[in-house]
PLY file of the C-alpha trace (Angstrom):
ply
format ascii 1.0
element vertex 58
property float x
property float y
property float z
element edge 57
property int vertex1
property int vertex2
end_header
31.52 -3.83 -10.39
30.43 -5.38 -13.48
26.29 -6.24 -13.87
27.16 -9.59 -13.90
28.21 -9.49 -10.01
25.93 -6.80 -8.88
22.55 -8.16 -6.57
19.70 -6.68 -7.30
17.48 -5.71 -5.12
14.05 -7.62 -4.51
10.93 -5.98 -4.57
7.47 -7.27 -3.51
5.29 -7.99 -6.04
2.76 -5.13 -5.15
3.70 -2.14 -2.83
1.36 -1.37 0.26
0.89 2.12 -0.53
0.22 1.71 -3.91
-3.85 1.51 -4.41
-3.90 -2.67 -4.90
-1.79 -3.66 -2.45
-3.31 -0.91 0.03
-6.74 -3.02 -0.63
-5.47 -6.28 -0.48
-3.26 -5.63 2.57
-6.25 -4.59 4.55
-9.04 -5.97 3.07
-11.01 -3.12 1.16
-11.98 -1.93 -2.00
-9.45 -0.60 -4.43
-11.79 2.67 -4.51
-11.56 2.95 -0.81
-8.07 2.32 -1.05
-7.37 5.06 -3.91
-9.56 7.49 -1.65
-7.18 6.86 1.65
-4.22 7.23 -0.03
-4.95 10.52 -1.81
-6.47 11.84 1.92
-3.48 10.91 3.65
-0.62 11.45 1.04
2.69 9.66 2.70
1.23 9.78 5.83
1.57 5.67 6.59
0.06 5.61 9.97
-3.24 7.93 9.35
-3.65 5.84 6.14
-3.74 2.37 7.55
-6.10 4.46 11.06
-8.27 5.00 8.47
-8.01 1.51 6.66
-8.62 -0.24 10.12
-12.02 2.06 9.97
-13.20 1.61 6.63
-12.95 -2.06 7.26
-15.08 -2.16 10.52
-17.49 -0.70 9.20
-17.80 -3.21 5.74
0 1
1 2
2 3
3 4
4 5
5 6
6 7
7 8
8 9
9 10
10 11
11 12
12 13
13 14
14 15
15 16
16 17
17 18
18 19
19 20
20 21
21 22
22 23
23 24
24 25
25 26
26 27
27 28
28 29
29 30
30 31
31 32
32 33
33 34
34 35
35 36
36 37
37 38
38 39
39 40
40 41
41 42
42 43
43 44
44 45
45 46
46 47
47 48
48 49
49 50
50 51
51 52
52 53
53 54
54 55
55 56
56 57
């Protein structure tokens, strides 16, 4: 298929599991965010458990 025909594929702007849209997605600091996502690795669900937390308790 030549380029000219092929779609591309849209991507968000920011990914969720990617430290700055981690933050801005729930509402924390980018170091809080950075910390989460290193805990919790791929893990999706423990990292936004532990989002929810950090953010009840700011």
């Amino acid at each position: 298929m030549p380029p000219a025909q092929m779609k591309q594929k849209k991507m968000p702007p920011t990914d969720p599991y990617q430290p700055a849209g981690f933050a801005a997605r729930h509402g924390i600091g980018i170091e809080d965010a950075k910390r989460i996502l290193a805990l919790h690795k791929g893990d999706r669900d423990s990292s936004n458990r532990a989002a929810h937390k950090i953010k009840g308790l700011n």
